[in-house]
KOLKOLLUM-490324 format. One line per 3 residues: their letters; for each residue x, z, y of C-alpha. Coordinates in Angstrom, 3 decimals, always signed. Last residue first. Layout:
// KOLKOLLUM-490324
a = X:Z:Y | ...
//
This chain:
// KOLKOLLUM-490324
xxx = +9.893:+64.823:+162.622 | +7.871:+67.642:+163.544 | +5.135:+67.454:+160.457
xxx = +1.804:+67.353:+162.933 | +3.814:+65.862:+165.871 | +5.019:+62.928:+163.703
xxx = +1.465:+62.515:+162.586 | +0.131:+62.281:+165.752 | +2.670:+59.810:+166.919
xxx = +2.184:+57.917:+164.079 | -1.373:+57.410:+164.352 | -1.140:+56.388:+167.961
xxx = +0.860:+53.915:+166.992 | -1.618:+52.368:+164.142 | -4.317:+52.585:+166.357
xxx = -2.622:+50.479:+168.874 | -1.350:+48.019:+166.597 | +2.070:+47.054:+166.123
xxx = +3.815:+44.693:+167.447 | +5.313:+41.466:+165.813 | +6.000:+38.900:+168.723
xxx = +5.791:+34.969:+167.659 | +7.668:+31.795:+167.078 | +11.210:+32.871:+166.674
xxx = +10.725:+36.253:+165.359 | +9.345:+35.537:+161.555 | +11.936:+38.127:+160.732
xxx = +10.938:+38.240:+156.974 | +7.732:+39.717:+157.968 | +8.067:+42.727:+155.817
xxx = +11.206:+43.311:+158.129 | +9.431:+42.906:+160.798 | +7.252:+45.500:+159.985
xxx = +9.924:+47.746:+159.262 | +11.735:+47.175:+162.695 | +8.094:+48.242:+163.728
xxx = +7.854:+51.627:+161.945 | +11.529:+52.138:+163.231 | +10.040:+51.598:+166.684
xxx = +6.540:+54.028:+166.239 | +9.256:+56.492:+164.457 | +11.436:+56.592:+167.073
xxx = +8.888:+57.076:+169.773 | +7.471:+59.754:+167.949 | +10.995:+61.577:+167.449
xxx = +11.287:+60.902:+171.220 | +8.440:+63.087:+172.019 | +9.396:+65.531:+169.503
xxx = +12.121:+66.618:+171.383 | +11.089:+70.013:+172.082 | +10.594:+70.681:+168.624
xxx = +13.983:+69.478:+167.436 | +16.281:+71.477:+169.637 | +17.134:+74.277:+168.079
xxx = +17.467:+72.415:+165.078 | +20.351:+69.830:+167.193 | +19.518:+66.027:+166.838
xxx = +22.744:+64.534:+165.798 | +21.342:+63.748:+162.154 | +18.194:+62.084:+163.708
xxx = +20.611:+59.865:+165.585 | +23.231:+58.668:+162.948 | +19.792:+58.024:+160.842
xxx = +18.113:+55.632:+163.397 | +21.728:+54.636:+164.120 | +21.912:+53.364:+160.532
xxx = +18.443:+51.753:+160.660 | +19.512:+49.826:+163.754 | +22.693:+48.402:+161.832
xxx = +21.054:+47.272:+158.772 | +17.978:+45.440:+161.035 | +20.929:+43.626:+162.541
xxx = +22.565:+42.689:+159.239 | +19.122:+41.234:+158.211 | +18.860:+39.205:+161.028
xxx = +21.605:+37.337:+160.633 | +20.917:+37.307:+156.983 | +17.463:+35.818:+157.810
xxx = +19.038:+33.129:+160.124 | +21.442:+32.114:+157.651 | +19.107:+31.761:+155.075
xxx = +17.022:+29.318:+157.328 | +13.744:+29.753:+159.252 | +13.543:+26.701:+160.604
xxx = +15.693:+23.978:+160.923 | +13.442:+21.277:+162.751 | +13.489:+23.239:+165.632
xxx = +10.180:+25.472:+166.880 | +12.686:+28.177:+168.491 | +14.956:+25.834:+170.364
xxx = +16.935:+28.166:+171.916 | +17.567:+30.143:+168.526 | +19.076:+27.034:+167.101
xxx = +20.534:+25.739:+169.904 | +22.685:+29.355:+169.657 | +23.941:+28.336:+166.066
xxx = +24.000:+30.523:+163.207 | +26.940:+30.480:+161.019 | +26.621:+33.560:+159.655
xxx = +30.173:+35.165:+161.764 | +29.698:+32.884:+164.506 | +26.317:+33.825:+164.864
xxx = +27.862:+37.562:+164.580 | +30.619:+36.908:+167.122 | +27.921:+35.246:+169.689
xxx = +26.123:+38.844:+169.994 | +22.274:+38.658:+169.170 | +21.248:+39.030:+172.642
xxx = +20.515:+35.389:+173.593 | +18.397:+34.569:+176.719 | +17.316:+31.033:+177.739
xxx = +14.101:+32.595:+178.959 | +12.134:+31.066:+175.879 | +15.006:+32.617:+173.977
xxx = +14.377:+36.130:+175.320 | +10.689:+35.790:+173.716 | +12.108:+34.492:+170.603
xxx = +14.291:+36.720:+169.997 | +12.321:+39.792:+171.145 | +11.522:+41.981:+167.818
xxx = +15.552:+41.673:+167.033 | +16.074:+42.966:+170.953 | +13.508:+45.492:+170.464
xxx = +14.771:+46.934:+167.647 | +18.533:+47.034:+169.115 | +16.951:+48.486:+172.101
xxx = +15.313:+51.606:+169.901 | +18.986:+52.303:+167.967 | +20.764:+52.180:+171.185
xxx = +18.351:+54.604:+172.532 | +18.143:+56.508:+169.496 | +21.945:+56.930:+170.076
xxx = +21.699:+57.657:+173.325 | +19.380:+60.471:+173.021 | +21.470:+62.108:+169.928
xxx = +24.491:+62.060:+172.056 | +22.531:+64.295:+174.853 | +20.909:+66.051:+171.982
xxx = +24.545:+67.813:+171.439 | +24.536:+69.640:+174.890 | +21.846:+71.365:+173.635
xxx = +18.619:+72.738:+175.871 | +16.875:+69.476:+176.391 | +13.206:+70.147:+177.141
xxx = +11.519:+66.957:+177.276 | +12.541:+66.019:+180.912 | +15.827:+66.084:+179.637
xxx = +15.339:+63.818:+176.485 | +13.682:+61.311:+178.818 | +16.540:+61.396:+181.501
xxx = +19.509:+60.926:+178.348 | +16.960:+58.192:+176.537 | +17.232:+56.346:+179.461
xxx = +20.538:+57.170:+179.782 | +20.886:+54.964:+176.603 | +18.223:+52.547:+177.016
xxx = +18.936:+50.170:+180.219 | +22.609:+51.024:+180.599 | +23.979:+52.191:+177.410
xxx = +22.240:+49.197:+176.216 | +24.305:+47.132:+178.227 | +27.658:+48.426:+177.239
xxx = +26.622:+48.166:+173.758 | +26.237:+44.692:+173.846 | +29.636:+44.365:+174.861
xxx = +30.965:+46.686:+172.393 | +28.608:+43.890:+169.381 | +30.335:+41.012:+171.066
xxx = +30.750:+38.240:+173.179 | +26.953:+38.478:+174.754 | +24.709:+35.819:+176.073
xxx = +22.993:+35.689:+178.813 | +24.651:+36.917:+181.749 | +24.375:+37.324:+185.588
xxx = +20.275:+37.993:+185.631 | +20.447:+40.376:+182.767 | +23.279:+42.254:+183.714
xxx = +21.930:+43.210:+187.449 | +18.665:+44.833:+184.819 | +21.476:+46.622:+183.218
xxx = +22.993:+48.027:+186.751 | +19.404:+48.889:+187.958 | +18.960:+51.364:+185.044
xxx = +22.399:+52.693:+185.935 | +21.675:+52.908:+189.378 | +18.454:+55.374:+188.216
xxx = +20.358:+57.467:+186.521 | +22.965:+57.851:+189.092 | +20.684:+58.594:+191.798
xxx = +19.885:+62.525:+189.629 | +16.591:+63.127:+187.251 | +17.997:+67.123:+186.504
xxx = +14.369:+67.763:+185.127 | +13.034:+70.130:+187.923 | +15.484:+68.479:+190.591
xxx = +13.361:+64.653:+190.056 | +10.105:+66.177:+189.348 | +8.706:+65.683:+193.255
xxx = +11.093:+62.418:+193.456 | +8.981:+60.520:+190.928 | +5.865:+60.318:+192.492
xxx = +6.834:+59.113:+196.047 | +9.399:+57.062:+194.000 | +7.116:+55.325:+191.758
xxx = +4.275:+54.950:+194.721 | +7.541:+53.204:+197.187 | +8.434:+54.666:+200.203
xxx = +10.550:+57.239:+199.842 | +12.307:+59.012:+202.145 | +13.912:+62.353:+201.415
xxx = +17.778:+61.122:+201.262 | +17.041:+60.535:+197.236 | +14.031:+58.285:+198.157
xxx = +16.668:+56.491:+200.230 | +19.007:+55.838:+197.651 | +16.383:+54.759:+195.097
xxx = +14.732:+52.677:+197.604 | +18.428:+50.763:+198.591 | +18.958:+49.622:+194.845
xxx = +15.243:+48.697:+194.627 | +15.819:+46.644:+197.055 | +19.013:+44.830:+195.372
xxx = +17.035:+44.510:+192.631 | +14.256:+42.120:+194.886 | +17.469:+40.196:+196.241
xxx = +18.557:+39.715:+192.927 | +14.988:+38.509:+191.741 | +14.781:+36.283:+194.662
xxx = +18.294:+34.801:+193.854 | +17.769:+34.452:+190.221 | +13.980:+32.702:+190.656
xxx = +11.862:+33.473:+187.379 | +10.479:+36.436:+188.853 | +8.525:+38.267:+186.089
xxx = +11.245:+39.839:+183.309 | +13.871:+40.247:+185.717 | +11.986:+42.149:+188.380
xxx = +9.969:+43.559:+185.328 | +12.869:+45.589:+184.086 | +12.879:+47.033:+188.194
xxx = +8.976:+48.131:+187.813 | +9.087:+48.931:+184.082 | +11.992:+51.411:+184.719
xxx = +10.786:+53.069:+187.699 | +7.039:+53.604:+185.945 | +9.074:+55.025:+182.941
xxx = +10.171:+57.754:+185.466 | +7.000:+58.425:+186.998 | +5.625:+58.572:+183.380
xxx = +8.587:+60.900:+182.286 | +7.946:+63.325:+185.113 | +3.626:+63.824:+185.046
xxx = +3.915:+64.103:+181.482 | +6.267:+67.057:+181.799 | +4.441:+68.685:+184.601
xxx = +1.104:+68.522:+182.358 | +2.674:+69.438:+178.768 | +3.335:+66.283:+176.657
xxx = +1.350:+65.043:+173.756 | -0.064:+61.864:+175.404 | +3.618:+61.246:+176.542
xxx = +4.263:+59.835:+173.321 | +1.674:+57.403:+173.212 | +3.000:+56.306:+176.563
xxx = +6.245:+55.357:+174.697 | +4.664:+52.568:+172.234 | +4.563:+50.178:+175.614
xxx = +1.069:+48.957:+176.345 | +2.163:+48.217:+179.258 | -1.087:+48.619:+181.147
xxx = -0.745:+52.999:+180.442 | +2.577:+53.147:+182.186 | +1.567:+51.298:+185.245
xxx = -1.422:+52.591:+185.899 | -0.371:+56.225:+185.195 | +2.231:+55.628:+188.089
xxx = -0.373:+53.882:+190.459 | -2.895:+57.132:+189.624 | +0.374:+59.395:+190.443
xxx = +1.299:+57.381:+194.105 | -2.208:+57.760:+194.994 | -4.528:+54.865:+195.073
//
């Protein structure tokens, strides 16, 4: 299998709503952000998959010394052997991909988070310059749509962190930052627990509630960043914003019924959103 058919693979068995996006890409352009998605499922599932700390530090720690040597001309890996030939096209630089590495370090020493800023530290990490490299490889020609990429990065990780409660809780993760349980009186047993007597209570909805509030605001913080000049290039991302908002709104119709299951959408459904985000251009 050549390092692009392992890449393709990889992006297209996630099932992740970005690959619909990259349907509508230019050749070169698909060929960049699926390498570079590839890199991001492969170290996200180091934490994800192994459930031994120590292995799945040492296993980061590899992909630590890969990126550096792929950058010195020797990679070894498929996503690096297809990732480095894009890497000075689309101004993909180490840094990037340390960063990436850095949240997935964050999510074997910690689970739980003091606050919303420290939350935002970590999303900076594993979705803001995420969005930054995707936004590039796009066709990023403003300075301005650098802040608009983080933003809908932050705003897309928030969504998935509400959608993933009760996945992360299974792990013995909490996201939801321990000020705001404080602040509606939510317990972290609670979450852990999933199936607990308590339920679905009105302090867990409002918890929720306020999080939903706060990704919908970025959603729109984002979108109003987004330079004109610069809004059909990035209509990649404006798919993959409306795919996650379209979810956030799901869940929202759900009445956060996180704990116990994993609202997605459908594949049909996704794919109908991207094309009809790339038929209006928003």
């Amino acid at each position: 299998m050549s390092p692009e058919q392992y890449v393709q693979d990889k992006a297209a068995k996630s099932g992740s709503s970005f690959y619909y996006a990259f349907l509508f890409l230019p050749a070169p352009r698909r060929a960049a952000i699926t390498a570079f998605y590839a890199f991001c499922r492969e170290v996200d599932d180091v934490v994800d998959e192994i459930s031994d700390p120590s292995v799945a530090a040492t296993k980061l720690a590899w992909w630590r010394k890969e990126a550096s040597s792929a950058f010195a001309g020797q990679p070894q890996h498929p996503v690096m052997k297809a990732l480095m030939p894009h890497c000075g096209a689309y101004d993909i630089r180490l840094e990037h991909l340390t960063a990436v590495i850095d949240g997935c370090q964050m999510d074997l020493e910690q689970t739980r988070f003091l606050d919303y800023p420290g939350l935002q530290r970590y999303c900076h990490l594993v979705a803001g310059v995420v969005g930054e490299v995707a936004s590039g490889i796009f066709g990023r020609t403003h300075a301005d749509s650098i802040a608009y990429a983080h933003k809908l990065g932050l705003a897309m990780q928030l969504t998935n962190i509400i959608r993933d409660v009760g996945d992360d809780a299974r792990r013995g993760r909490i996201y939801l930052p321990i000020s705001e349980l404080q602040q509606f009186d939510v317990k972290a047993h609670e979450i852990l627990q999933r199936k607990s007597p308590w339920g679905y209570s009105e302090r867990f909805t409002a918890l929720m509630k306020f999080q939903a509030q706060r990704a919908h605001q970025l959603y729109d913080e984002a979108f109003a960043l987004l330079p004109e000049a610069d809004r059909r290039a990035q209509k990649p991302g404006l798919m993959m914003a409306n795919i996650y908002r379209a979810l956030l709104r799901e869940i929202e119709a759900e009445n956060f019924r996180v704990l116990e299951q994993r609202i997605a959408l459908t594949p049909v459904r996704k794919l109908w959103i991207a094309m009809r985000t790339n038929w209006a251009g928003r």
